[in-house]
C-alpha positions in Angstrom: 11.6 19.4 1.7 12.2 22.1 4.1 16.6 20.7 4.7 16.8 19.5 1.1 20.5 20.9 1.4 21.3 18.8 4.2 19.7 16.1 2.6 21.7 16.5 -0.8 24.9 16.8 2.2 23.9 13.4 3.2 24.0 12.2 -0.3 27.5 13.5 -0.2 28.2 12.1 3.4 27.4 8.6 2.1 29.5 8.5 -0.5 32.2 9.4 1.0 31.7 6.9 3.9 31.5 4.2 2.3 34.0 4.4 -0.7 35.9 1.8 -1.2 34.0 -0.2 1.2 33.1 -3.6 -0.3 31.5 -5.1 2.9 27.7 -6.1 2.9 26.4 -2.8 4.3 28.3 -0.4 1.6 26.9 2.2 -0.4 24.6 0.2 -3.1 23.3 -0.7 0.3 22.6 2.4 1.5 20.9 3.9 -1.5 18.6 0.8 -2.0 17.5 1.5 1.8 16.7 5.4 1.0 14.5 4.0 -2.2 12.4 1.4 -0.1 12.0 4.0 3.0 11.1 6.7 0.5 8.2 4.5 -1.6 7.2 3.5 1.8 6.6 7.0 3.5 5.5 8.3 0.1 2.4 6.4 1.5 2.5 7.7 4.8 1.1 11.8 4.4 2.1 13.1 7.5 5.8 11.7 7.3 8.3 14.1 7.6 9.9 13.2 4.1 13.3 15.1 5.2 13.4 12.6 8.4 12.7 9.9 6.4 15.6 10.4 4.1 18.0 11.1 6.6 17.8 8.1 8.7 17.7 6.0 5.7 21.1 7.9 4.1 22.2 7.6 7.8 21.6 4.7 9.3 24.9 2.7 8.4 27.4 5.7 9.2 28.3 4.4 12.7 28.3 0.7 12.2 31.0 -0.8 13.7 32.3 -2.8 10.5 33.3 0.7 9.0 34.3 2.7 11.4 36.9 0.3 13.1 38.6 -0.1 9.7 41.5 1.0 10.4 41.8 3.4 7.1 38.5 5.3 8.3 38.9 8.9 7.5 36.5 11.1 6.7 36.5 15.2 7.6 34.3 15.5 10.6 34.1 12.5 12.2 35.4 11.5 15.4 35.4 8.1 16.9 34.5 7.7 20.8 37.1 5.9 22.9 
C-alpha cells in the first residue's frame, strides 16, 4: 500500500467518529464493510487496495444521522450550513 499511513489515519478517523454512536451505521458497521470490500477487491488485481480501504473506512463519515447529532465533535471537521 503506497498511503498505508493515511489508511492506518482512517482507522483512527473511524473510531473517533463513531464512538459512542449506537445507531445502525456505527463503527462494528464500518469495520465489517472494510472486511467485505477488502475480500472482494482481493479478487480484483488491478484494484487500487489503498482506494478500496478508504472508501470502505469512509463511507459513513458524512451521513446525516451522525453528523446532525448535536454532540458531534471531532478535530477537523466542519459541517456545511
Amino acid at each position: 500500500m503506497k498511503y498505508a499511513n493515511v489508511v492506518e489515519d482512517a482507522f483512527g478517523y473511524v473510531k473517533i467518529i463513531f464512538a459512542g454512536f449506537s445507531g445502525r451505521h456505527d463503527e462494528s458497521h464500518t469495520m465489517r464493510v472494510y472486511r467485505n470490500a477488502m475480500k472482494i477487491a482481493k479478487e480484483c488485481p488491478s484494484c487500487d487496495m489503498d482506494i478500496v480501504s478508504l472508501a470502505a473506512l469512509l463511507h459513513d463519515v458524512d451521513d446525516f444521522k451522525v453528523v446532525a447529532l448535536p454532540d458531534f465533535k471531532v478535530a477537523g471537521v466542519v459541517r456545511g450550513g
